[in-house]
N, C-alpha and C positions, 0 to 999 in steps of 0.2 A: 786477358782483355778486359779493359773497360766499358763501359756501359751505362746508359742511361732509360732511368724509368720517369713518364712522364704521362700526364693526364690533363683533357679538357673533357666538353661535353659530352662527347662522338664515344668519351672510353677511354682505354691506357694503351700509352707507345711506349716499345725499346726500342733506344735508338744507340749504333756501335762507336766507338772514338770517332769516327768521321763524321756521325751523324747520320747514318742511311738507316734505315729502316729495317730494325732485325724482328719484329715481332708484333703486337697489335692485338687485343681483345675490347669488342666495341659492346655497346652495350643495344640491346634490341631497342628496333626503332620505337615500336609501338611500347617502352618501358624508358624512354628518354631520359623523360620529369622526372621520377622516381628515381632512376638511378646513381644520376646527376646529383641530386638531393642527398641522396646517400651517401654517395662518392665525395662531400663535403663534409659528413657528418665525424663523428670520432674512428668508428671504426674500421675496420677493413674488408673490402670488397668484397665477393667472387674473383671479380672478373681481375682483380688485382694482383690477388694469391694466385691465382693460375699462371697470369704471364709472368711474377714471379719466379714459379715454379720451372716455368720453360723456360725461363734465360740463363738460370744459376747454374746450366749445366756451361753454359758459353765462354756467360762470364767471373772472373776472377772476384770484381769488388763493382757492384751495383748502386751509382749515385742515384737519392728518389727526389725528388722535391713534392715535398708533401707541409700539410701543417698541422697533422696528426701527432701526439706526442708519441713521444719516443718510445715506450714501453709498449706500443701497440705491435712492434716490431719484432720485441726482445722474445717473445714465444716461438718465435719461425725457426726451424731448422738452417736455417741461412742466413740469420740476425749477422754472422759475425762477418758477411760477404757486405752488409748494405752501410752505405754513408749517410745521413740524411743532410738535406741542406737545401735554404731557402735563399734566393732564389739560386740554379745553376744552368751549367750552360745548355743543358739538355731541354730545360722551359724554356730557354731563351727562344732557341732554335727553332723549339716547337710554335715559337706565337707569331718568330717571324714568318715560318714557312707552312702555316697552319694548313691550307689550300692544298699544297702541293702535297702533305703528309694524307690526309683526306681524301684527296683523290687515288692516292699508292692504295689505301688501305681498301678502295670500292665503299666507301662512307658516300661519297657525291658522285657526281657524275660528273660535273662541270661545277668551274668555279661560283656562276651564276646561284648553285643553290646552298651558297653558304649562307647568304642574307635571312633566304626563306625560311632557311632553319634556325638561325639564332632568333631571328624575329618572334616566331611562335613559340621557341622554347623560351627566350624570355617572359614572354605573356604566362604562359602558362606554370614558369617558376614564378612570379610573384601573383597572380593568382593561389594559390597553393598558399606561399608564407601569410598572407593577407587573412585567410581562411584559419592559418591554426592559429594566428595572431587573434580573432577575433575567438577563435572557440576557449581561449586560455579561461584557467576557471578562475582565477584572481581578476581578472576583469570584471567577474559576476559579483563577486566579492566586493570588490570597489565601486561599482553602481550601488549594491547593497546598503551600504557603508554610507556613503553622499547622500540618500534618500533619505535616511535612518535623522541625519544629520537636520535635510531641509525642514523632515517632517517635525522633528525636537523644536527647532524654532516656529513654524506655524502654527504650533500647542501653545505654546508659550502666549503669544501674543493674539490667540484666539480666547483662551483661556482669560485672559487678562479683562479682554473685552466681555464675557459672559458674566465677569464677577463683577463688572461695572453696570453689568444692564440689568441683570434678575435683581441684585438688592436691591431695586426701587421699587419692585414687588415686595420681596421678602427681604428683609436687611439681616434678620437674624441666622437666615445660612451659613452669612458669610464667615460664621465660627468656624467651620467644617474648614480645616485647612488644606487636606488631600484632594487634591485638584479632580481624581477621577471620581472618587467619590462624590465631589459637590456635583461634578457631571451627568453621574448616573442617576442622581436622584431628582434632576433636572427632567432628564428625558423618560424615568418611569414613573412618576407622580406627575410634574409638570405644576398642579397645582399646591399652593401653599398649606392648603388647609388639609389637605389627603396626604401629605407629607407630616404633619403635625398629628394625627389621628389615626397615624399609621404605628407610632409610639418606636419606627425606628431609630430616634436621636433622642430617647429621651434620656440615655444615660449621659450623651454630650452636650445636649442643648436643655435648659429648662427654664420654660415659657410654654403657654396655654393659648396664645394669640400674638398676630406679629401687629407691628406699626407702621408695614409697609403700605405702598398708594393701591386704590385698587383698579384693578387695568381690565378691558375686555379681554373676552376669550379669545380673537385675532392676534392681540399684544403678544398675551399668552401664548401663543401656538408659534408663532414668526420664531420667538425664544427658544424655544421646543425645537425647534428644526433645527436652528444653528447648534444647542447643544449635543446632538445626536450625530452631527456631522462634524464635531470636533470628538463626541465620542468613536465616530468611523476613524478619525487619525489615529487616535490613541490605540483602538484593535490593529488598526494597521503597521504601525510600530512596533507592537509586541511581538506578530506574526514575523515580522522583518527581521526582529532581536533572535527569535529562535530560528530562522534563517541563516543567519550569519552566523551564530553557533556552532552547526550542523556543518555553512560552509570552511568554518576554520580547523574544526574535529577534520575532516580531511584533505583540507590543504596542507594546514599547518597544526599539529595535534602537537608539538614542542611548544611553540610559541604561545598558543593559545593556552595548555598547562601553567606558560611561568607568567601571564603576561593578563589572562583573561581573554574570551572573545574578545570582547567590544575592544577595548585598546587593542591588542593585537589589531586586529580589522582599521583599524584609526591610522598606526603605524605603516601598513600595506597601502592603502590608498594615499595617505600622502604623499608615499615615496612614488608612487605609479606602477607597483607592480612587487610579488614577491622573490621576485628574480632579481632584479635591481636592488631589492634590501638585502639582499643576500654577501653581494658584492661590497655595501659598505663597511666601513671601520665602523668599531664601537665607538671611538670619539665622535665621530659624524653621525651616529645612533642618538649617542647621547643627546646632543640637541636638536633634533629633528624637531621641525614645529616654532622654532625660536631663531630662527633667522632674522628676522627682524633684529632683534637685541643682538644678534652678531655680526652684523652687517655696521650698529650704532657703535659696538665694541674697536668695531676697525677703522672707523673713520674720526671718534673722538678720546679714545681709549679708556671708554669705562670700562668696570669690571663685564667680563667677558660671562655667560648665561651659563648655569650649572648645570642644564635641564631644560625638555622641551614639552613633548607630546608626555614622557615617560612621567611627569610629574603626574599625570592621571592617577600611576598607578599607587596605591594604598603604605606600602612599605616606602616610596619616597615621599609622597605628601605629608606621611604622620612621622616621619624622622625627625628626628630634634635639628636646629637648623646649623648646628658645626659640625655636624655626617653627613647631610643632605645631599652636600656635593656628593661626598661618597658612597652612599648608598645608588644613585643615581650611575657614577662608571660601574660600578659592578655590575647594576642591574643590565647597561647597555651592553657589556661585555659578554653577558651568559644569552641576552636576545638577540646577539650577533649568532653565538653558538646556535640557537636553537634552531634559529631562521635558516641556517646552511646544513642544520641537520633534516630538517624539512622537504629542502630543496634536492638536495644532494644524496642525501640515501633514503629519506620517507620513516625511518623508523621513528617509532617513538622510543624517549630518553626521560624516564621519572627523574635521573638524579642529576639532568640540571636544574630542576625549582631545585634538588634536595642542596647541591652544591651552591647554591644563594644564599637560601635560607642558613647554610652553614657560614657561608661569605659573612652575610649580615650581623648572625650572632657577634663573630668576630671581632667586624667595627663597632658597635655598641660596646661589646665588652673594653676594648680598647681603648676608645673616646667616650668614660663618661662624664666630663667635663668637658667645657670649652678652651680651649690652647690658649694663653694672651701669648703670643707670639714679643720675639723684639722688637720686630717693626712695626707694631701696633702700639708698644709704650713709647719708641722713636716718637710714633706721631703725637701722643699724652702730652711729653714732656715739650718738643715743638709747637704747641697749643699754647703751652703752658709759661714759654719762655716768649712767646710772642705775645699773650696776653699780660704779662712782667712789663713787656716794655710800653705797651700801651699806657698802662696806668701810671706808668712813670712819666713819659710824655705830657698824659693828661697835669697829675699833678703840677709836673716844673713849670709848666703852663699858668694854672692857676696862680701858683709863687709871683 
C-alpha cells in the first residue's frame, strides 16, 4: 500500500491511497511556535521519525513532501520505502481539506477555531524571526562599521578646520603633520609659549618665538574645547577599530585572516549581511563597491572595472597594473572561500591566505612584463594608418 506523509502547523499526517487518515502526530499546543519553526528547519523531527516509524509497517513506499534535502533521509532504516517529492497529491489534499483533517485528529473542535489559531501563530512566528533577525551579530558589525566610516569623515573636516583656526595663534605648528599629534598638543598645552618651553618639538620644530597674533584667553580656550572634542572622535574610532576586530575574530576569523578586519568589516556591510556574501560568486565579489563604473560599462561599453572595495587591500593596490586585474580574481575567489568557510562550518583555515599568497607568487612570476597583445598593435597601426591619410589629405590640399 501506498501512502502519504504530510505536514502543516498542527504537526504530521499519513494519509492511505484514498486519502483517509491513517495516522497523525501533532505537536503540543503550548510548543506550537517552536515546533513549527523547527519542522521548517533542515532537520528532522520527533514527531516525524515516530509516524514514520508507525506507518512503514503499513505501508510498502511512503511519498513525503518535504523541502529537506535528501540525505536527511538516507540514514533511516526505511530510506529505501520513501519517495520525496514537491509538491504531491497528499499536500494537495491536505490544504484542500485542512479543517476536516484537524478536526479527525481532535487539533480543533469546530472549524470556527482555525482562524484563531493561525492568527496568533502567525504573530508569534514572525515575532520570533524579527527577534533573531535583529540579534544577528553581523548587524553589530555593520553599525560598527558605518560609525567607524561617519566618524573618519567628521575628523577630517573637523581637523581641517582646527588647522585653519590655531595657526593664527601659532602658524609654526602647522609643521606637525600627524593630525593627532597636532591634536593633542592642542588640548594638553593649549598655550603656545608652554608648548615651546616644554622642548617637546624641539627636535621637529626650531624656533624660540612664533609670529603668530596674540588672542585672549577666551579665543584661547573656545579652541581648546573644539580640539579635545575632535580628540573625543579620534578615541572613539580607535575603541571602535579594536571593536570590530574582536567582532570579525568571531564572526569571520577566515576572512579577517586573508582580507584584514577593517576591509573585511567594509565588504560585510556593503553587501548587508555576512550570509548574503556568502552566497555570492567571486566575479560579483570582485567588484563589490564599483557599481557605478558597471552600471557606465553596460550602457556605453567602456572597459568594464577590475576591482571594487577589494582595491583597499594592499597586494592589489601595490600590483603592477598588467596583474592587477589578476591579482584582484584570485583574491575574490579565495574571500568567497573564506566567507562560506565562516558561515558554513566556523572553522578557521590558515591555508587559505597561505593558498593566495602561493596564487599570487605565481602571477608575478608569470607576468613579469607587460603582454602588447595583437589587438593592441591592430589599434598602433590603425592610428597610424589614419594619421597617413590625414597628412596626405592636408598636404594634396596645400598642392
Amino acid at each position: 500500500m501506498n501512502c502519504y506523509l504530510v505536514s502543516c502547523f498542527a504537526g504530521f499526517f499519513a494519509l492511505d491511497e484514498n486519502f483517509d487518515l491513517l495516522d497523525y502526530e501533532l505537536f503540543p499546543p503550548n510548543q506550537l511556535k517552536e515546533k513549527w519553526i523547527k519542522a521548517q528547519s533542515k532537520d528532522l523531527t520527533v514527531e516525524e521519525k515516530n509516524l514514520l516509524g508507525n506507518i512503514s509497517k503499513k505501508c510498502e513506499l511512503i511519498h513525503i513532501e518535504t523541502y529537506k534535502n535528501p540525505h536527511k533521509y538516507e540514514n533511516l532504516k526505511i530510506a529505501s520505502k520513501l519517495k520525496l517529492k514537491i509538491p504531491n497529491k497528499g499536500g494537495e489534499y491536505l490544504r484542500a481539506n485542512m479543517i476536516e483533517l484537524l478536526i479527525q485528529s481532535h487539533f480543533l473542535k469546530s472549524p470556527a477555531d482555525l482562524g484563531k489559531f493561525t492568527h496568533q501563530l502567525a504573530i508569534k512566528i514572525t515575532e520570533k524571526r524579527l527577534k533573531n533577525a535583529s540579534e544577528a551579530e553581523d548587524l553589530l558589525l555593520i553599525q560598527a562599521t558605518n560609525a567607524i566610516e561617519e566618524i573618519e569623515e567628521s575628523i577630517v573636516k573637523l581637523v581641517e578646520r582646527v588647522r585653519e583656526w590655531y595657526p593664527l595663534y601659532f602658524p609654526e605648528l602647522d609643521q606637525i603633520k600627524d593630525h593627532e599629534k597636532y591634536v593633542e598638543l592642542i588640548v594638553q598645552y593649549g598655550n603656545r609659549d608652554s608648548i615651546i618651553s616644554s622642548g617637546i618639538l624641539a627636535k621637529e620644530l626650531d624656533f624660540k618665538y612664533s609670529l603668530g597674533a596674540d588672542v585672549n584667553d577666551s579665543d584661547l580656550k573656545i579652541i581648546r574645547v573644539f580640539a579635545k572634542s575632535i580628540q573625543a572622535l579620534q578615541l572613539s574610532k580607535k575603541s571602535m577599530n579594536t571593536y570590530v576586530d574582536s567582532k570579525m575574530e568571531e564572526i569571520a576569523p577566515n576572512l579577517r585572516d586573508l582580507v584584514g578586519a577593517s576591509l573585511g568589516a567594509k565588504i560585510i556591510a556593503h553587501v548587508g549581511g555576512i550570509r548574503r556574501l556568502s552566497l555570492l560568486s567571486s566575479s560579483t565579489v570582485q567588484i563589490l563597491g564599483a557599481e557605478k563604473a558597471l552600471f557606465r560599462h553596460l550602457k556605453t561599453g567602456e572597459r568594464p572595472p577590475k576591482h571594487g572595495l577589494i582595491y583597499q587591500h594592499p597586494e592589489v593596490r601595490g600590483a603592477r597594473w598588467w596583474i592587477r586585474g589578476k591579482v584582484a580574481r584570485a583574491l575574490a575567489a579565495k574571500i568567497s572561500l573564506a566567507v562560506r568557510k565562516d558561515v558554513f562550518s566556523g572553522d578557521y583555515d590558515p591555508s587559505i591566505k597561505e593558498l593566495f599568497n602561493q596564487k599570487l607568487e605565481k602571477i608575478k612570476k608569470d607576468h613579469p612584463f607587460p603582454k602588447r597583445t595583437v589587438k593592441s598593435l591592430k589599434q598602433k597601426v590603425k592610428k597610424k594608418k589614419k594619421k597617413d591619410k590625414y597628412r596626405f589629405k592636408k598636404d594634396h590640399y596645400h598642392y
